[in-house]
N, C-alpha and C positions, 0 to 999 in steps of 0.2 A: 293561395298557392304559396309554396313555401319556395320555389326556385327564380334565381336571378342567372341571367347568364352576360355572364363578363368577356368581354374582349381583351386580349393578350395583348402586350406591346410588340412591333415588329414581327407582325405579320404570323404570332403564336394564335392563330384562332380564336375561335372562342368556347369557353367552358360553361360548367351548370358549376353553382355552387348554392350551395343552405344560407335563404337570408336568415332564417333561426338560427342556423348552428353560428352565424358569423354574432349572431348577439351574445349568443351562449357564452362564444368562445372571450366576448369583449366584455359580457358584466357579469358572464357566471363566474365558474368555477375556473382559479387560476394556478389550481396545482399548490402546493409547497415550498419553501426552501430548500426539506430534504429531497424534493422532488427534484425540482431544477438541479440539486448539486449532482443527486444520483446519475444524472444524463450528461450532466458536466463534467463528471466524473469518465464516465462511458466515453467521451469524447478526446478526452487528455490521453487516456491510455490507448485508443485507441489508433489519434493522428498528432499528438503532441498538442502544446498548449496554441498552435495557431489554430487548430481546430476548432478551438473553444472559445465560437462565438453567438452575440445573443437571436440573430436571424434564424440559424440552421439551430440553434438548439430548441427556441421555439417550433419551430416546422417538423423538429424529431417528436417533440412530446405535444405536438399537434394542440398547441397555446397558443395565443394572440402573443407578440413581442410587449404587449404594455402588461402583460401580465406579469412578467417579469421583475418590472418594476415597481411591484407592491410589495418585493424580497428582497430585491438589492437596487444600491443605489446606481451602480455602474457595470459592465464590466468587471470591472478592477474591484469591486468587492466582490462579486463571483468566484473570479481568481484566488483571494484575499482566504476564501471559503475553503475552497480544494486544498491548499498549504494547512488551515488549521485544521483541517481534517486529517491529511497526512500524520500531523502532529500526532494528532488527538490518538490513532491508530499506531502509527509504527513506533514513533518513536514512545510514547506512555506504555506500550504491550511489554517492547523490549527492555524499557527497565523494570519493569516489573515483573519480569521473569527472571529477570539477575536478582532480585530480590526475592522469591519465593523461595520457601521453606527447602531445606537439603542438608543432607548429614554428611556430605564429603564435594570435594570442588569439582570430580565428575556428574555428579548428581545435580549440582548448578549447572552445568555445563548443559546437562542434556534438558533442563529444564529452560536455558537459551536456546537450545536448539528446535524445540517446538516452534520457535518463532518461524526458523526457516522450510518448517514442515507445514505449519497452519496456517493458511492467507486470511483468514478474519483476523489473527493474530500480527499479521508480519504483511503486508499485501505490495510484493514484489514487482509489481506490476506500476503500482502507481510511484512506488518509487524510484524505477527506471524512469517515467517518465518525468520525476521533479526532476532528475537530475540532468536527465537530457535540458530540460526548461530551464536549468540554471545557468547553462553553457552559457545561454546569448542573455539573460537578468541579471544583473551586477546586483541588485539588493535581493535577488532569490541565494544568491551565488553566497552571501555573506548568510543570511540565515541558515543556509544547508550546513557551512562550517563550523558554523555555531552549536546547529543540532548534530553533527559529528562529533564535534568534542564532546557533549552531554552524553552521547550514548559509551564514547570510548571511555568517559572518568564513570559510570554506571558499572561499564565491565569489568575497569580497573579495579574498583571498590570489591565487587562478587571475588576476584582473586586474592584482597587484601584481606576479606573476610577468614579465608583460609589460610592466612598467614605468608602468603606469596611477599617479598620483601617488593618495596614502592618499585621500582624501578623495573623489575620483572614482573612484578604483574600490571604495570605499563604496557609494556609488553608483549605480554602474552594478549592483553585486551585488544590491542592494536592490528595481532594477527586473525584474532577469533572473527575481529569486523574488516579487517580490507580483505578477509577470503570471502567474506559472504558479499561485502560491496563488489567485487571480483565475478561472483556467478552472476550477480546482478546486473554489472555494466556488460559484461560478455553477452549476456543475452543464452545462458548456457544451459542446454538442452540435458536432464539428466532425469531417465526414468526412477518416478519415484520411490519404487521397490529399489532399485542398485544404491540408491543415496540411502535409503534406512540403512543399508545393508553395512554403508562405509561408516555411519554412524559410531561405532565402538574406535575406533581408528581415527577418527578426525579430536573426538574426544581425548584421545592419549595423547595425542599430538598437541593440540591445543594447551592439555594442563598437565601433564607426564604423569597423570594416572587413569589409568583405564577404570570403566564403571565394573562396578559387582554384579553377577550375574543377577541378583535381587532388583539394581538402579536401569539396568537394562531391559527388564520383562516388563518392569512399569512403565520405563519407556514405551515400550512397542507395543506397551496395553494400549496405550493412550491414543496410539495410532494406528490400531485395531491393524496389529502383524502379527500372525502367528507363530505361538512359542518356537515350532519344530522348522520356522522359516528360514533358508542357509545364509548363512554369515558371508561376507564378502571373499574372495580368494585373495 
């Protein structure tokens, strides 16, 4: 027979449960790292970082708790996980979108801006929620500004590339990111068709030249908009 039935603490009845599946679950198969992070991940964004712990995460991805610890050593390297994953994502995309190829600083421009169009690219979400987690982590809180300034001297560079003098394209880098940290900590609801739309407009703003209708089609190829699609009013 493969059922045991268990009695609950305080008066919780009692259940059937799988003595196989409970082996399975204790010397089989214990899932991954990227497994565990992926549901760790799920969990951050979901209720912030007190959410994210190793009882209810085991229970979500239906693991023993010791399984857990054949990945990580604690907690706190779990957590350790979700931050270099951030890294690894928003901040590594983002410079390297200031850095891809473009023949004029609107065409950089909009080549940063797929960040804030594409979430494998840029994932808004989990970055809402370091930042919320940093509020009350004094050493999250110092790596965040850390990794702020990295990305603002990346932006800076993309403007200097085009000849922007130091100080202005400071700058201009400084507005391009506390507008989009801005939609981010806002939490600001904007349908994704009206945000393409304002794209040409955030771009002149951002670097005082508007893209060519040639830097703009690419764009909107990219992001599968149709050519004849109306421009913002």
């Amino acid at each position: 027979m493969c059922q045991v039935f268990l009695r609950l603490p305080l008066g919780g009845g009692v259940i059937r449960v799988c003595a196989m599946e409970q082996v399975q679950n204790e010397r089989g198969w214990r899932g991954s790292a990227e497994l565990w992070l992926d549901e760790a991940y799920q969990m951050l964004v979901e209720g912030g970082v007190e959410a994210v712990k190793v009882m209810p995460l085991a229970a979500r991805l239906g693991l023993s708790r010791t399984s857990f610890y054949w990945h990580f050593a604690d907690r706190e390297a779990l957590l350790a996980g979700l931050v270099a994953r951030w890294q690894s994502r928003n901040t590594a995309n983002l410079i390297a979108r200031t850095q891809a190829q473009a023949g004029s600083i609107a065409e950089a421009m909009l080549n940063v801006t797929d960040c804030w169009i594409t979430p494998s690219l840029f994932d808004s979400r989990m970055e809402f929620a370091i930042r919320t987690w940093a509020l009350t982590d004094a050493g999250l809180a110092e790596v965040l500004k850390g990794v702020d300034e990295i990305r603002i001297q990346a932006l800076t560079a993309m403007f200097e590339t085009f000849s922007y003098p130091p100080q202005e394209a400071r700058l201009r880098a400084q507005t391009v990111y506390m507008t989009q940290v801005g939609y981010i900590s806002m939490r600001t609801e904007e349908p994704l068709d009206l945000r393409l739309q304002r794209i040409p407009d955030y771009v002149l703003i951002f670097t005082g030249q508007a893209p060519s209708p040639a830097e703009l089609a690419a764009f909107r190829a990219r992001h599968a908009v149709r050519p004849d699609a109306p421009t913002a009013p």
